[in-house]
N, C-alpha and C positions, 0 to 999 in steps of 0.2 A: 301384395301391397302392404299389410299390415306386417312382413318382416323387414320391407323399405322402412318403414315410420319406426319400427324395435329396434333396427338397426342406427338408424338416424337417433333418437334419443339417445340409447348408449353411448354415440359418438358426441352426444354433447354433455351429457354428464358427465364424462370421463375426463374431455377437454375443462369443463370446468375444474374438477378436483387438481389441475397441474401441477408438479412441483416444481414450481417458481422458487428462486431467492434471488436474492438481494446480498451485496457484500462490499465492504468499505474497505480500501487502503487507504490504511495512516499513518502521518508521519508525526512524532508527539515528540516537543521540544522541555526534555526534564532537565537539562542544561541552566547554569545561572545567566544564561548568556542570550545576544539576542543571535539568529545565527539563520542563514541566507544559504536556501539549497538549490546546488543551477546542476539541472543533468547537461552532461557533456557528450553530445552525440557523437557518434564515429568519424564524420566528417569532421569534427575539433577536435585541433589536441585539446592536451590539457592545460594548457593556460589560458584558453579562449571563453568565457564567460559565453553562455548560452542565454539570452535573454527573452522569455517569450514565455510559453505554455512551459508549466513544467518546473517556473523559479518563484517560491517561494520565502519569506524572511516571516521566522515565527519570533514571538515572546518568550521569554522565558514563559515555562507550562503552558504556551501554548501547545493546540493540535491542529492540523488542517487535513482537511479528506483530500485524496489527490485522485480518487477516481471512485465509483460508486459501479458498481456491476451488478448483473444482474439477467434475467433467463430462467430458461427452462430447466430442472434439474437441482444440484441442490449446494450448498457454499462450501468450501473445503478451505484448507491451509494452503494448497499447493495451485488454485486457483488465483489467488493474491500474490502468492510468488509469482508465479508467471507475469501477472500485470508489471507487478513490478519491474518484474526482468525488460519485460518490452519499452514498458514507460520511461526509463531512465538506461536501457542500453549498455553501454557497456562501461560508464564512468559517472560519478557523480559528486559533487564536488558541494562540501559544507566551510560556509566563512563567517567567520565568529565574528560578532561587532563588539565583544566588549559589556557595556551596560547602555551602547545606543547602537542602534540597525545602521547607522550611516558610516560608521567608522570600520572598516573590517580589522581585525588586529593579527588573527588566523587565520589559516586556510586546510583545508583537508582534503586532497582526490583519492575517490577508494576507485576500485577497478574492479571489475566482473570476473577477473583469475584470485583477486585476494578476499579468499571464502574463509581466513580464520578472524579469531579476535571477537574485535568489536566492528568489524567492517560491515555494510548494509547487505553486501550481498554473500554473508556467511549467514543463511536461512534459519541454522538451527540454535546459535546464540543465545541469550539472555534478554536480550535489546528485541526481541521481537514476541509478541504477543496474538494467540489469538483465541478469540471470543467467538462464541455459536449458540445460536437459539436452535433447539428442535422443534419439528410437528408434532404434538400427542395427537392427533387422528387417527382412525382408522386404516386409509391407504396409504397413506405416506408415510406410517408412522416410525417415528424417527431417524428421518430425515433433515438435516440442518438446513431452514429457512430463512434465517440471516448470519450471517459473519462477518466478524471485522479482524482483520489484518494490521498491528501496528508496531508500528518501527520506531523505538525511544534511541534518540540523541540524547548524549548525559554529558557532564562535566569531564567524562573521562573521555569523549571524543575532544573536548577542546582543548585536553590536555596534552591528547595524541597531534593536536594541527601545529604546523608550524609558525614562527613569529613571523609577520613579514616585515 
């Protein structure tokens, strides 16, 4: 009996210590622009406007979290790619308003084959940032328990969209 109850403790001290995290995908508008991002799911070409989960119109600097995760284990770079990858699929499509969100003036669709540049889904870029806290603990220790994953839109993608 008293290796049931040793056993049972350990099994809950241990579950307490878990390595949890937590991790942000973001999307930061460093653009002078205001600028409306629609993923285009595989079901839509690309000139169909996806409207629903997913389309956001940021401010100039603004930022918006587009997904928060999170579990058992610990936050990496390539955990936020992934999200990303699934969240916005295989296209995604940025339009410039100008200096008001209601007017689009540009438009931009990147594709999931076009990994150079400044494109969203060339991972290893300049446009993309990320950030990690570690555990100083004992068992975990150092282990990245929060991340943030972000994705900077600049002036030079609005330079890259075209007039419409």
């Amino acid at each position: 009996m008293k290796k049931i109850i040793f056993i049972m403790t350990l099994a809950v001290i241990l579950a307490a210590c878990d390595p949890g995290y937590t991790e942000d995908v973001v999307i930061r508008n460093a653009s002078s622009h205001y600028v409306t991002i629609i993923p285009l799911h595989p079901e839509n070409d690309a000139s169909t406007a996806t409207i629903g989960d997913g389309t956001y119109t940021l401010a100039p600097n603004e930022e918006v979290v587009i997904e928060q995760l999170g579990g058992i284990g610990s936050a990496s770079f390539e955990e936020g790619v992934n999200y990303f990858k699934t969240f916005y699929g295989d296209s995604v499509k940025f339009g410039f308003g100008g200096f008001a969100e209601e007017i689009l003036v540009r438009e931009k669709t990147y594709y999931a084959w076009e990994t150079t540049g400044i494109s969203p889904y060339n991972f290893q870029s300049l446009n993309y940032t990320y950030e990690e806290k570690r555990n100083t603990g004992r068992v975990f220790h150092d282990l990245p328990y929060y991340g943030k994953l972000t994705f900077t839109i600049t002036n030079e993608h609005y330079e890259e969209a075209i007039v419409r």
